[in-house]
Short mmCIF file of the C-alpha atoms (twelve columns), coordinates in Angstrom:
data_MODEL
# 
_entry.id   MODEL 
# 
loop_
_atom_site.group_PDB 
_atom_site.id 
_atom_site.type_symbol 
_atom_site.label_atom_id 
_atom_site.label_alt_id 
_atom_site.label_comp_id 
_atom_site.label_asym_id 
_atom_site.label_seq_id 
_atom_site.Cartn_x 
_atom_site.Cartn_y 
_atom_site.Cartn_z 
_atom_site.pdbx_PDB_model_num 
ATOM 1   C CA . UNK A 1   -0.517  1.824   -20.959 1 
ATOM 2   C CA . UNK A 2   -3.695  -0.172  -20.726 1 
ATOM 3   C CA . UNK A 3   -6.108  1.920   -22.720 1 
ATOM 4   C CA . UNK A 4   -9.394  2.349   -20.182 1 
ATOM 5   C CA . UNK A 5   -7.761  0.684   -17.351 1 
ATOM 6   C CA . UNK A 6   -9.234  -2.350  -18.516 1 
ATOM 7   C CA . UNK A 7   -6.476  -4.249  -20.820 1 
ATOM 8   C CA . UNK A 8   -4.503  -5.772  -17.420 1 
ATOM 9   C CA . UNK A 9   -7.401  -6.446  -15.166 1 
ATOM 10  C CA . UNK A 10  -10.140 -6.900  -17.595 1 
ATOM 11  C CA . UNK A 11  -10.559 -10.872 -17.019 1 
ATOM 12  C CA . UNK A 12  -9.904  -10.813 -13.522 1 
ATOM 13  C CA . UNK A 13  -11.776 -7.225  -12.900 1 
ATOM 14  C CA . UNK A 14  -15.067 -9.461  -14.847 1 
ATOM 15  C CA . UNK A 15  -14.698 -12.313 -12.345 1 
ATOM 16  C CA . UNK A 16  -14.469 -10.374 -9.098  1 
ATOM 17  C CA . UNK A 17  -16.950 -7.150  -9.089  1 
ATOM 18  C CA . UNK A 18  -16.804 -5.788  -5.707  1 
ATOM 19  C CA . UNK A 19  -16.096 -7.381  -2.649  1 
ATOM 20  C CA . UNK A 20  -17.465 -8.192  0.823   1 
ATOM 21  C CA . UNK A 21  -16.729 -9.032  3.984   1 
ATOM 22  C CA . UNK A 22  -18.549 -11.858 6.131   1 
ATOM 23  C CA . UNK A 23  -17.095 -11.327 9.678   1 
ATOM 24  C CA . UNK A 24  -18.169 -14.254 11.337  1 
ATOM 25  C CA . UNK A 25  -14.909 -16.032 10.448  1 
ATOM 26  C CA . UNK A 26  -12.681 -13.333 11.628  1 
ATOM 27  C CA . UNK A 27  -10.277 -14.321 14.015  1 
ATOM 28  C CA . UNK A 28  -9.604  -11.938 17.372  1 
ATOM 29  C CA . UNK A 29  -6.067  -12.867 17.479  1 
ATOM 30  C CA . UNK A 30  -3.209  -10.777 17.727  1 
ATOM 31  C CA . UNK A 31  -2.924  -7.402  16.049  1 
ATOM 32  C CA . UNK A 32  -0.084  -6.318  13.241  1 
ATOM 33  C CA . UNK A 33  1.298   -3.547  11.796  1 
ATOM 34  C CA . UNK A 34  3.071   -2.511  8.657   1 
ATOM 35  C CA . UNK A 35  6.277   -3.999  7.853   1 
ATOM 36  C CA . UNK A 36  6.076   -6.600  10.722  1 
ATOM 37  C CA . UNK A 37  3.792   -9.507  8.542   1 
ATOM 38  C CA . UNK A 38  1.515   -9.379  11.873  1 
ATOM 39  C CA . UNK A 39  -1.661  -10.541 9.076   1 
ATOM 40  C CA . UNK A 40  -1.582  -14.166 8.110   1 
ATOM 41  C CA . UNK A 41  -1.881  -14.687 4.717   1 
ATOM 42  C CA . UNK A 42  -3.811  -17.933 5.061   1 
ATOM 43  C CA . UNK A 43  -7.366  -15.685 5.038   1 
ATOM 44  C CA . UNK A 44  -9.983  -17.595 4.143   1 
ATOM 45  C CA . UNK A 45  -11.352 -16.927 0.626   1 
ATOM 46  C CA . UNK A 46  -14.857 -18.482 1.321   1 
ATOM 47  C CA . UNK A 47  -15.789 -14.993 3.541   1 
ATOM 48  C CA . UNK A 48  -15.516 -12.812 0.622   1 
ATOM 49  C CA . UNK A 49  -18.356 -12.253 -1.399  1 
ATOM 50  C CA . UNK A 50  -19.576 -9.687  -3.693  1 
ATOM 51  C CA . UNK A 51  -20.255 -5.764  -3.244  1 
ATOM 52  C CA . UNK A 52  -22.386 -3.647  -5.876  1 
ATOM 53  C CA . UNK A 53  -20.841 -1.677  -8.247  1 
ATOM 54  C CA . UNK A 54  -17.590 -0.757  -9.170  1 
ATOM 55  C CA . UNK A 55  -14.252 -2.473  -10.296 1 
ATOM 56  C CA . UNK A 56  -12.030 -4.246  -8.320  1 
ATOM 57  C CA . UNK A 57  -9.754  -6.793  -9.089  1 
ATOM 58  C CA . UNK A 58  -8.411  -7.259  -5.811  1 
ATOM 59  C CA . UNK A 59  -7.808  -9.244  -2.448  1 
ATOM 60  C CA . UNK A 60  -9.691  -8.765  0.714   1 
ATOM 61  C CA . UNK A 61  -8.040  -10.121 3.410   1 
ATOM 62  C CA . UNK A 62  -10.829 -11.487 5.743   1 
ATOM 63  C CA . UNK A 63  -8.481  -11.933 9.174   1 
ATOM 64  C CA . UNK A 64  -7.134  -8.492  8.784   1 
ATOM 65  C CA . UNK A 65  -7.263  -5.826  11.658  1 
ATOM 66  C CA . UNK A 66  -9.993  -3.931  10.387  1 
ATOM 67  C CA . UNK A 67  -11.932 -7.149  10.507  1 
ATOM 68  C CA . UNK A 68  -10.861 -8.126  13.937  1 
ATOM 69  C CA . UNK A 69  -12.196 -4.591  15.565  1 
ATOM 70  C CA . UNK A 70  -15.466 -5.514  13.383  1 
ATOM 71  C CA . UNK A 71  -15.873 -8.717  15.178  1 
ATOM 72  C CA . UNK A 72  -14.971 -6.955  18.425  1 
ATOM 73  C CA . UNK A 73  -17.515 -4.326  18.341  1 
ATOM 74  C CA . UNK A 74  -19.964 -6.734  16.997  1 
ATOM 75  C CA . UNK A 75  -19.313 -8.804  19.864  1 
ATOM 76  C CA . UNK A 76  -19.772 -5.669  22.295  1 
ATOM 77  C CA . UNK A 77  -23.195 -5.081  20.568  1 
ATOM 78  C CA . UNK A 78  -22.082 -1.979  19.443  1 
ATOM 79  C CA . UNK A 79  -23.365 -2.006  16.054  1 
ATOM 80  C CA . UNK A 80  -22.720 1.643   15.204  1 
ATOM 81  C CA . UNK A 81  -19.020 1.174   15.535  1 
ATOM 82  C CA . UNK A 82  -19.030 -2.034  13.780  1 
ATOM 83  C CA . UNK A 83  -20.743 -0.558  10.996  1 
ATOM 84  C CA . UNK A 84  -18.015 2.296   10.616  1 
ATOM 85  C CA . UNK A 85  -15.230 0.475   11.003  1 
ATOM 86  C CA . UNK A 86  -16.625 -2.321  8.130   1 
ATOM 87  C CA . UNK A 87  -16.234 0.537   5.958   1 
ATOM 88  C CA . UNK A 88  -12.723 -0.442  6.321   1 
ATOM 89  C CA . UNK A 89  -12.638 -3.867  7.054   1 
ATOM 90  C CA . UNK A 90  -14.713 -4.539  3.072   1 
ATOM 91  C CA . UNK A 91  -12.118 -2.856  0.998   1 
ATOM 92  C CA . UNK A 92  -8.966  -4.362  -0.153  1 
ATOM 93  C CA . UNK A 93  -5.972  -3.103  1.340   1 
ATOM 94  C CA . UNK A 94  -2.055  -3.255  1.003   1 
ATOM 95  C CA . UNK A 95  -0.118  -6.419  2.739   1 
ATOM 96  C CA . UNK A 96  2.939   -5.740  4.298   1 
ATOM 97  C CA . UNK A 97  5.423   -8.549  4.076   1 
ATOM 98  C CA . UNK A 98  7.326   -8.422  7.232   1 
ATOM 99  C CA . UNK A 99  11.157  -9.425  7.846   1 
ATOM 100 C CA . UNK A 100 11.029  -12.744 8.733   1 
ATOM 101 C CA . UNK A 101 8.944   -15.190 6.504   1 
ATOM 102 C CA . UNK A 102 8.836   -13.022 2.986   1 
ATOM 103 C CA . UNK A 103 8.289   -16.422 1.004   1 
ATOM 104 C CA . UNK A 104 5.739   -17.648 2.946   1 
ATOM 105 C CA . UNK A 105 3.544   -14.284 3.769   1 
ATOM 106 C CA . UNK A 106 3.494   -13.367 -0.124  1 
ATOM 107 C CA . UNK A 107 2.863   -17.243 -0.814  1 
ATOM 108 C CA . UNK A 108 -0.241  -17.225 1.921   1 
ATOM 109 C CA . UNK A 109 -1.511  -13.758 0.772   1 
ATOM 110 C CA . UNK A 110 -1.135  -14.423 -2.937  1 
ATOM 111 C CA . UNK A 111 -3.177  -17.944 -2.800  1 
ATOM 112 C CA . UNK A 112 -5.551  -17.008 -0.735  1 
ATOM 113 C CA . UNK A 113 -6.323  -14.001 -3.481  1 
ATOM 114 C CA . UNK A 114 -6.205  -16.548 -6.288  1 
ATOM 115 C CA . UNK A 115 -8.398  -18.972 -4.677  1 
ATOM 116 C CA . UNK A 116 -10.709 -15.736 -4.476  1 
ATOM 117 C CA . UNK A 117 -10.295 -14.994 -8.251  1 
ATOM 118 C CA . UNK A 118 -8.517  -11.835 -7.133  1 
ATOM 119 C CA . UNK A 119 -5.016  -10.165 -7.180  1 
ATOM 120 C CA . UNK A 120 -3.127  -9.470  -3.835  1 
ATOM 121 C CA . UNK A 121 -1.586  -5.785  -3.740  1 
ATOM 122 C CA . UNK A 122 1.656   -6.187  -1.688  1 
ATOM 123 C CA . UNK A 123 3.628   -3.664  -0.106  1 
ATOM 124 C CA . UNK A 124 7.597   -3.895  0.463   1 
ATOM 125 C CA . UNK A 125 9.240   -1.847  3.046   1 
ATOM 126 C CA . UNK A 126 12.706  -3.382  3.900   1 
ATOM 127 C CA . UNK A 127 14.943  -1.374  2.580   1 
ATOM 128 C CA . UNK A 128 18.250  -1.368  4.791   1 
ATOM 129 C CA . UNK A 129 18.186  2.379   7.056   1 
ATOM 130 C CA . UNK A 130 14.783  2.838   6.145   1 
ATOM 131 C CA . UNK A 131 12.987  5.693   7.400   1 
ATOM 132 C CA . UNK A 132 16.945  7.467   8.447   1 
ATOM 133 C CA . UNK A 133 15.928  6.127   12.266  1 
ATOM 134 C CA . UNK A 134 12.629  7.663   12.372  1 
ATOM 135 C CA . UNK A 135 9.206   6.100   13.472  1 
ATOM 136 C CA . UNK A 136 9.549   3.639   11.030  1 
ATOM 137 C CA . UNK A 137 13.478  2.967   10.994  1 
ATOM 138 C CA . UNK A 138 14.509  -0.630  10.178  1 
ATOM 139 C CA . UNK A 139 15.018  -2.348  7.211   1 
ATOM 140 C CA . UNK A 140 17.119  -5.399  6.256   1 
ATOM 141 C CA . UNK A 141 20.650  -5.510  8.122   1 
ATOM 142 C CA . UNK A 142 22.333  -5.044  4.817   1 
ATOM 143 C CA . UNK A 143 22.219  -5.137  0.600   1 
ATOM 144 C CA . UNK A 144 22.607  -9.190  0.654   1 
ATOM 145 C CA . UNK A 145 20.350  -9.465  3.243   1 
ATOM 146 C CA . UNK A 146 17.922  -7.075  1.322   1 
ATOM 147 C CA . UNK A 147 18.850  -9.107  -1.777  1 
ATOM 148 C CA . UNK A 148 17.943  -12.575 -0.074  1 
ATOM 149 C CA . UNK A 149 14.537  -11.428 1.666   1 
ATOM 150 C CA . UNK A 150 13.035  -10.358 -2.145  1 
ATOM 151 C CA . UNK A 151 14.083  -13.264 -3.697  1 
ATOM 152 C CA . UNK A 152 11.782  -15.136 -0.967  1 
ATOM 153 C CA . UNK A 153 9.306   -12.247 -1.616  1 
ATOM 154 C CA . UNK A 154 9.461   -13.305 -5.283  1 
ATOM 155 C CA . UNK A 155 9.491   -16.529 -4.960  1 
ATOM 156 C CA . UNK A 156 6.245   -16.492 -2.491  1 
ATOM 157 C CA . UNK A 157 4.582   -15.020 -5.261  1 
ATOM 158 C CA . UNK A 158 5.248   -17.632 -8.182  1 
ATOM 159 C CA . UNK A 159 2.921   -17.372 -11.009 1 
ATOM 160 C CA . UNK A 160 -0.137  -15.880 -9.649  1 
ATOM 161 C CA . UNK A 161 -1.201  -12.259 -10.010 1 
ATOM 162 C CA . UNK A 162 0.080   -9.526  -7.729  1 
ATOM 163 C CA . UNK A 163 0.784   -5.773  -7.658  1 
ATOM 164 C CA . UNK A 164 3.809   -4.977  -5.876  1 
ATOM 165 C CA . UNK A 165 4.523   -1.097  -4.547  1 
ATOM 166 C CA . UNK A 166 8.304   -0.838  -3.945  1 
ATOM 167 C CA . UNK A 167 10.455  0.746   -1.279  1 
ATOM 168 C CA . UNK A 168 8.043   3.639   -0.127  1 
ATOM 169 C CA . UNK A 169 10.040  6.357   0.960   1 
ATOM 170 C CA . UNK A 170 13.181  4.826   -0.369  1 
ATOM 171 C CA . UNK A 171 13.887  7.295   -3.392  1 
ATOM 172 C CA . UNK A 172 12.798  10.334  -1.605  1 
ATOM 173 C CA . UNK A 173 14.818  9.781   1.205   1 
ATOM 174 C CA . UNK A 174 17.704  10.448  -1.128  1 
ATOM 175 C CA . UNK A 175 16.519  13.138  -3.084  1 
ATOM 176 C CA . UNK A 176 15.765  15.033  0.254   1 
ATOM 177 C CA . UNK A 177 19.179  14.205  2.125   1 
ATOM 178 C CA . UNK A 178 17.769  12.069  5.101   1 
ATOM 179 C CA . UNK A 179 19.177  8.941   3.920   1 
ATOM 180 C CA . UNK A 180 23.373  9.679   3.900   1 
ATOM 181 C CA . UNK A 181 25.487  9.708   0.948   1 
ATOM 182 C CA . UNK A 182 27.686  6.822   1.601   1 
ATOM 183 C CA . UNK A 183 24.505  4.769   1.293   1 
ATOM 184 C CA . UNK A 184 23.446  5.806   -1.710  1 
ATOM 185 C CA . UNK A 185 24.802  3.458   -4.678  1 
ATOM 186 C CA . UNK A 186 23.824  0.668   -3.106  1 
ATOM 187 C CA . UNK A 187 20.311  1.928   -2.287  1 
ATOM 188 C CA . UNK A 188 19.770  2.687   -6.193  1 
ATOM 189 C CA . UNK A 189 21.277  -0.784  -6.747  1 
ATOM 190 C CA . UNK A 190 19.154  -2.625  -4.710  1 
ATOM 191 C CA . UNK A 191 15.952  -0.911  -6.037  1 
ATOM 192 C CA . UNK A 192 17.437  -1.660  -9.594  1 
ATOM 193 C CA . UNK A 193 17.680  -5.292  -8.873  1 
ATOM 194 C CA . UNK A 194 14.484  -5.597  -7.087  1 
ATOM 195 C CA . UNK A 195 12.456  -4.506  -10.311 1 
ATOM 196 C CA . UNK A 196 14.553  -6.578  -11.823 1 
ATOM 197 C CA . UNK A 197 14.165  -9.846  -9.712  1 
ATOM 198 C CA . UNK A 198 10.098  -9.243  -9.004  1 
ATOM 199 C CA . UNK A 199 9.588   -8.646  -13.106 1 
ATOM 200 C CA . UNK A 200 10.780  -12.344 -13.249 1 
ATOM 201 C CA . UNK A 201 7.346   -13.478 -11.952 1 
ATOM 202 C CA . UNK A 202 5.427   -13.980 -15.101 1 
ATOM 203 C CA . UNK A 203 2.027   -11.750 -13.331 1 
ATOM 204 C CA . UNK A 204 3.900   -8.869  -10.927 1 
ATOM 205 C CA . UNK A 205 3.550   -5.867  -11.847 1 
ATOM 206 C CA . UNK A 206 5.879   -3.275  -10.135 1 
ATOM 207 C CA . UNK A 207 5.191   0.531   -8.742  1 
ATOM 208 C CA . UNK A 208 7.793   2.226   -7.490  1 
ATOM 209 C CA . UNK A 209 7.172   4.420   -4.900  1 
ATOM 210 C CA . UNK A 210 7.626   8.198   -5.998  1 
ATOM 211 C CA . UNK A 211 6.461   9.763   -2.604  1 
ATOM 212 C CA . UNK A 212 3.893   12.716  -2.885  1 
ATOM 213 C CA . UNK A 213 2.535   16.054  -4.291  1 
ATOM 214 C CA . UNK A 214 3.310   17.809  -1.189  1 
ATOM 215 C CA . UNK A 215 7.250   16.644  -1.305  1 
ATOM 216 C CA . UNK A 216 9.875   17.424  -3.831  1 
ATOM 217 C CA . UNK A 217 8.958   17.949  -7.646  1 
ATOM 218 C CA . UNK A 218 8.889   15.887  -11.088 1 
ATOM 219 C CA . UNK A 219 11.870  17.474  -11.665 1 
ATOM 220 C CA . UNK A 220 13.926  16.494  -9.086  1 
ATOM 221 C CA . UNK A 221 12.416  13.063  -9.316  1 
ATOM 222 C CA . UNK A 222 12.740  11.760  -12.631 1 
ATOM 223 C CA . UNK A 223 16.822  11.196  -12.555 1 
ATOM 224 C CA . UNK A 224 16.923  9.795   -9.222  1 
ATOM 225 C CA . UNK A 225 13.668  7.197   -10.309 1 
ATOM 226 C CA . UNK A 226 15.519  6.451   -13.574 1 
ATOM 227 C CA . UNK A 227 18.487  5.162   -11.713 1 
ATOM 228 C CA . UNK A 228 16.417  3.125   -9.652  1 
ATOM 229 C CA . UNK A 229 14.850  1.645   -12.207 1 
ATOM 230 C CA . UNK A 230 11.886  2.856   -13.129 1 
ATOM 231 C CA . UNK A 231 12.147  1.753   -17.138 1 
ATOM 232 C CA . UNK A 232 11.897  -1.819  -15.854 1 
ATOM 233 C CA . UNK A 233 8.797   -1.038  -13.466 1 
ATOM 234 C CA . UNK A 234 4.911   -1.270  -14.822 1 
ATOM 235 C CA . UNK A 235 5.024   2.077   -13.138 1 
ATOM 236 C CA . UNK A 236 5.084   4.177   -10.105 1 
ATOM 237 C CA . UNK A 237 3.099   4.988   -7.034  1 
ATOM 238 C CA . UNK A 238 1.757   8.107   -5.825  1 
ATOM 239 C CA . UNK A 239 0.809   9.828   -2.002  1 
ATOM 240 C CA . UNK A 240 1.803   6.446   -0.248  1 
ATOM 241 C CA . UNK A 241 0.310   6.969   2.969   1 
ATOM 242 C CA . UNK A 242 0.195   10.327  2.759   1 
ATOM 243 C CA . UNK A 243 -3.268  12.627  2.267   1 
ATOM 244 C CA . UNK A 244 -2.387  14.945  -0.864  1 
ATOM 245 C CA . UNK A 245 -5.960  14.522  -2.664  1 
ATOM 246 C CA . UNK A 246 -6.632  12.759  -5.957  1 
ATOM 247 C CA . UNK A 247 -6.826  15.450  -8.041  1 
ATOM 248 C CA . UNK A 248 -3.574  17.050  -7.070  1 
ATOM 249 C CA . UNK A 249 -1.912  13.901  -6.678  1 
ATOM 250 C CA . UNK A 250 -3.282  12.948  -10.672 1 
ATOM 251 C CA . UNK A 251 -1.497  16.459  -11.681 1 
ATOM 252 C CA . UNK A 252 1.787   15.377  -9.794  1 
ATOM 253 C CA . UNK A 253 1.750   12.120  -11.735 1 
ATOM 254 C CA . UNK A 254 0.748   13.460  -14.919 1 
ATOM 255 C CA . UNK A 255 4.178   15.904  -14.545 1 
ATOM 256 C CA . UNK A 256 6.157   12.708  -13.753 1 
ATOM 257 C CA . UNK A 257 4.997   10.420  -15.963 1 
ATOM 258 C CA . UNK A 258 6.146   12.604  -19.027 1 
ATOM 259 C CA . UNK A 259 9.542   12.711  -17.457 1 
ATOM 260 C CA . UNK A 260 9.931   8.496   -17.055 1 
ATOM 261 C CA . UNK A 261 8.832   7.523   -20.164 1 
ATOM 262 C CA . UNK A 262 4.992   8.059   -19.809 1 
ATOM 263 C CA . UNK A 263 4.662   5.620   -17.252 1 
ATOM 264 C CA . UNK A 264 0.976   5.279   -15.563 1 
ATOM 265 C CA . UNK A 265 0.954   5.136   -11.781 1 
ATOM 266 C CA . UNK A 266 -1.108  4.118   -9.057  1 
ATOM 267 C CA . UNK A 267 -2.305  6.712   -6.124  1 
ATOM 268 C CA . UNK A 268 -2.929  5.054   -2.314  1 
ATOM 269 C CA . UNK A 269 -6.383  7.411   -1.594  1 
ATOM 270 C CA . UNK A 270 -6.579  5.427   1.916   1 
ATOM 271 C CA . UNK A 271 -6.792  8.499   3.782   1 
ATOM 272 C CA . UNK A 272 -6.853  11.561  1.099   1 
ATOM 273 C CA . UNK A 273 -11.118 11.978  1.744   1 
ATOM 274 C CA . UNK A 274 -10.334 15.780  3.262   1 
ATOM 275 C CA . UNK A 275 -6.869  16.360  2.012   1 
ATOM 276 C CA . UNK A 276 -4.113  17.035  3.907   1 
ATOM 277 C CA . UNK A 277 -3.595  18.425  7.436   1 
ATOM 278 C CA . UNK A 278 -2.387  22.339  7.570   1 
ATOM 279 C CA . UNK A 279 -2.736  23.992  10.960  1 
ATOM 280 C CA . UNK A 280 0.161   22.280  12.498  1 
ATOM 281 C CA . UNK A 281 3.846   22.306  12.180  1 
ATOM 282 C CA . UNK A 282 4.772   21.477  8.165   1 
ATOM 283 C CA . UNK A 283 7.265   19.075  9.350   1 
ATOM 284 C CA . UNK A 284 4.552   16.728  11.455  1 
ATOM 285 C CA . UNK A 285 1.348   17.238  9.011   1 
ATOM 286 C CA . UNK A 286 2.163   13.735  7.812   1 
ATOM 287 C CA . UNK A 287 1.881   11.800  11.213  1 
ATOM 288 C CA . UNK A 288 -1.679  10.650  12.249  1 
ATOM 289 C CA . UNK A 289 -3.077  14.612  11.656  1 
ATOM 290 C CA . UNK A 290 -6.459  14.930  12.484  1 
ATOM 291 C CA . UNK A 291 -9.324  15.455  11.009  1 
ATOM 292 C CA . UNK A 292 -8.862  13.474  7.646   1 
ATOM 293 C CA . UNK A 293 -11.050 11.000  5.974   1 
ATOM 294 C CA . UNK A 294 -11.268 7.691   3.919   1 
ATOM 295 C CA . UNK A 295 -10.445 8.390   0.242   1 
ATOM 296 C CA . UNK A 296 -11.791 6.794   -2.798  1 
ATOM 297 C CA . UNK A 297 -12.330 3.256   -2.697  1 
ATOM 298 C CA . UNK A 298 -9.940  0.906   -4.578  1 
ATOM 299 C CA . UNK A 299 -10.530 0.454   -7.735  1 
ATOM 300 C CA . UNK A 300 -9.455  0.242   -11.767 1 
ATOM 301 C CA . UNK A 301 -11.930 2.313   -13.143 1 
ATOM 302 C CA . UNK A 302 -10.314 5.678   -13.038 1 
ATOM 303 C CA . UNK A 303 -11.392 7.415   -15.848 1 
ATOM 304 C CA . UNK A 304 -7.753  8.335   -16.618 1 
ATOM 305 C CA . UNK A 305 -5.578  5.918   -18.849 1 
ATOM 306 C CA . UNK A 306 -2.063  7.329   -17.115 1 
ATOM 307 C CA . UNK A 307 -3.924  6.162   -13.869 1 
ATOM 308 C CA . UNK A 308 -3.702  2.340   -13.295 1 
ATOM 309 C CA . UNK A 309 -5.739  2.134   -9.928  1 
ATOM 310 C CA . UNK A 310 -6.529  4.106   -6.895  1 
ATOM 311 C CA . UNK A 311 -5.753  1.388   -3.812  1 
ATOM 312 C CA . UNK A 312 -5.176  1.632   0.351   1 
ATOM 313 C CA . UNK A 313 -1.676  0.974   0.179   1 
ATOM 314 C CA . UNK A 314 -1.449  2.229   4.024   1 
ATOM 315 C CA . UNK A 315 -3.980  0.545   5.734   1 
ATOM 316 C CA . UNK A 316 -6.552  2.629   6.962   1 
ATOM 317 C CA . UNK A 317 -6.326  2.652   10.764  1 
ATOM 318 C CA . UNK A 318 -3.180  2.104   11.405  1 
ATOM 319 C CA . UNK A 319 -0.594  4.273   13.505  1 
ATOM 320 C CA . UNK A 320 2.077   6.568   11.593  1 
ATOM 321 C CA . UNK A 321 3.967   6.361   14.467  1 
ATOM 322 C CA . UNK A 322 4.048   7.293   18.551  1 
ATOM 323 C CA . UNK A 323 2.574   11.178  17.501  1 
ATOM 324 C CA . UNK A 324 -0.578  12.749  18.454  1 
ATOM 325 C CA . UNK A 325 -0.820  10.367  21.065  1 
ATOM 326 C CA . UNK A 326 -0.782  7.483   18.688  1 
ATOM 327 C CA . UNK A 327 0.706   3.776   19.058  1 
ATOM 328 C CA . UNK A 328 3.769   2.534   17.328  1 
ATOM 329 C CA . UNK A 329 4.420   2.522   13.356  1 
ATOM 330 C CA . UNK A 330 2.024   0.410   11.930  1 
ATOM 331 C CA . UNK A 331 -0.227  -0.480  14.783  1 
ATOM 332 C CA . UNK A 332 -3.906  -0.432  14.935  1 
ATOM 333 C CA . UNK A 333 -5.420  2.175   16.436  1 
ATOM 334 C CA . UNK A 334 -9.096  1.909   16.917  1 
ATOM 335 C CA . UNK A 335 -9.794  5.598   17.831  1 
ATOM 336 C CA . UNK A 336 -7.994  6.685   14.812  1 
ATOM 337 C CA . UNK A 337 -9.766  4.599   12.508  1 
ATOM 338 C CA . UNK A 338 -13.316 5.328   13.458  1 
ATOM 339 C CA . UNK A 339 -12.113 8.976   12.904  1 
ATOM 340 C CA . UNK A 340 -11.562 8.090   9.347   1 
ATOM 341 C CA . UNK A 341 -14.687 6.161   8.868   1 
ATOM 342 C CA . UNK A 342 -16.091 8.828   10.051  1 
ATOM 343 C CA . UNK A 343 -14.443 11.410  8.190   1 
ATOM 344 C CA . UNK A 344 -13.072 13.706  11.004  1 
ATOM 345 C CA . UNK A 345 -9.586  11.828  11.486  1 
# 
C-alpha cells in the first residue's frame, strides 16, 4: 500500500508534473502496433516538457504513433485534427515490447524515461498461444523461449524505474476455457517465474493482468491469480483495453483485492470515457465498438489508496483487431482515434 498514492512516486511524481508534447521532432516513419515493438525506444527526452496540473510520474514517448498522425495533420494544415489527436499524442501511454529485441526496446524506452526524470509503463504480451488464435494470437514459440525473451525484458530494464503490466489476457484465458488444459501448468509457471524474474530489478514494479468488470468474478479469480503469482506482484491490473468505467472497474478491484491479500491495482481508463459498448452482439462489444471515448488521464492521484494509478495501457488509437472495419491487432487507425478524441468512438 502506498498511503495517498504518493509513498512510490512521490520523488519522481515532484520532478515530473505533467507532461507535453513538442511535435516538431516527431518522426513520420513507419507505424507499430501492440506486441510487435513497431515504437523505438530511443524517443528523444528533450521534446517533453511540462503540462499544468495533475500527477504523473510517467514517460511520454515523443516518436510514438499518436505523435506521428500529429505531425501529419499538422503538415496537411489541418489544425483541427491535429489538435484532437494531441489529446492523445501528450499523455503517456503503455510500450509494447515486441518479440524480437525485448532487451533492447525496454533498455531504449526505459532510458529515454530516465533521462526525462520519468518512469516507462511497459506492457508484456508474449505469452506462448496467446489470445487461443484470435486477433491477437501469437506469443513466444514455447515456455523456454518465453523464459529467455523476459530475461532480456528484465535485463533491458536494469536499475531504472518501470511499471510492468503482465500477460494481459493470460489468466483469464484459463479461467474462461479458451486457452486448453494441457497448457495450463506451464502457463501458471511461466507467469510465476516472470514475477519472479522482473521483481529482481531493484525499481519494477509488477501488475498482473486480472482482465475486467464485465468478465468473470473476484471469485473465480483469486485462486487462479494466486497460482500465478500474484503474492510476489506490487499488484494487479484492471479493464486492460477494455471500456468497463472507473467506477465499476474500482468496485471490481476493491472485491479482488480483499481476496489476494489486499493488493492495490492499477485500471487502463484509455478508452473507458462513455463506458462500454451494448447494442451489439455480447461476444464482439470488446472489438473497436463505437461510440466510446478517452478515459481519465494517467495519473497517481486517485483519491483511493487500493488504487495505484489510472494509465493507457492500450494505446489509444490503435486497432483491436480486423472488426468493424478496422486494421490488424495493434495498428493505428486514424479514424478510430479521432473518434475517441472526440468522444464518439
Amino acid at each position: 500500500m502506498y498511503g495517498s498514492n504518493n509513498g512510490r512516486f512521490g520523488m519522481r511524481g515532484a520532478l515530473a508534473v505533467g507532461a507535453a508534447l513538442l511535435l516538431a521532432g516527431c518522426s513520420s516513419s513507419g507505424d507499430g502496433g501492440d506486441g510487435d515493438g513497431g515504437e523505438g525506444g530511443g524517443g528523444n527526452p528533450a521534446a517533453i516538457g511540462q503540462r499544468p496540473g495533475g500527477s504523473d510520474p510517467y514517460w511520454v514517448n515523443p516518436d510514438g504513433n499518436a505523435a506521428r498522425q500529429v505531425a501529419r495533420y499538422a503538415e496537411d494544415g489541418d489544425g483541427k485534427n491535429a489538435a484532437l489527436i494531441r489529446r492523445i499524442a501528450e499523455q503517456p501511454a503503455g510500450q509494447w515490447i515486441g518479440p524480437d529485441s525485448p532487451e533492447a526496446e525496454a533498455k531504449g524506452f526505459t532510458e529515454a524515461a530516465e533521462k526525462a526524470g520519468r518512469e516507462a509503463v511497459l506492457v508484456l504480451y508474449n505469452i506462448p498461444h496467446r489470445d487461443c488464435g484470435q486477433f491477437s494470437k501469437g506469443g513466444a514459440a514455447d515456455g523456454d523461449a518465453y523464459r529467455a525473451w523476459l530475461d532480456g525484458v528484465a535485463k533491458g530494464i536494469g536499475d531504472r524505474g518501470a511499471t510492468v503490466i503482465l500477460e494481459p489476457d493470460a489468466v483469464l484465458h484459463l479461467v474462461d476455457g479458451c486457452t486448453p488444459q494441457e497448457f495450463h501448468e506451464e502457463r501458471y509457471d511461466l507467469l510465476k517465474g516472470a514475477v519472479e524474474r522482473l521483481k529482481r530489478q531493484p525499481d519494477t514494479h509488477v501488475y498482473l493482468d486480472a482482465g475486467n468488470a464485465g468478465w468473470h468474478t473476484p471469485d473465480a479469480l483469486f485462486q487462479p491469480l494466486e497460482q500465478a503469482g500474484i503474492g510476489a506482484a506490487d499488484g494487479f491490473a484492471v479493464n486492460v483495453s477494455n471500456f468497463q468505467t472507473t467506477e465499476v472497474s474500482k468496485e471490481f478491484g476493491r472485491q479482488l483485492s480483499a481476496k489476494v491479500g489486499d493488493k492495490p491495482f492499477v485500471i487502463d481508463t484509455s478508452r473507458n470515457g462513455n463506458g462500454p459498448y451494448t447494442a451489439g452482439a455480447p461476444e464482439e462489444n470488446w472489438c473497436n465498438p463505437p461510440g466510446r471515448a478517452l478515459g481519465a488521464t494517467p495519473t497517481t492521484s486517485t483519491g483511493d489508496e487500493l488504487v495505484d494509478a489510472y494509465l493507457w495501457i492500450k494505446r489509444p488509437g490503435e486497432s483491436d483487431g480486423d472488426c468493424r472495419g478496422g486494421p490488424k491487432a495493434g495498428a493505428w487507425w486514424p479514424e478510430y482515434a479521432l473518434g475517441l478524441a472526440r468522444g464518439t468512438g
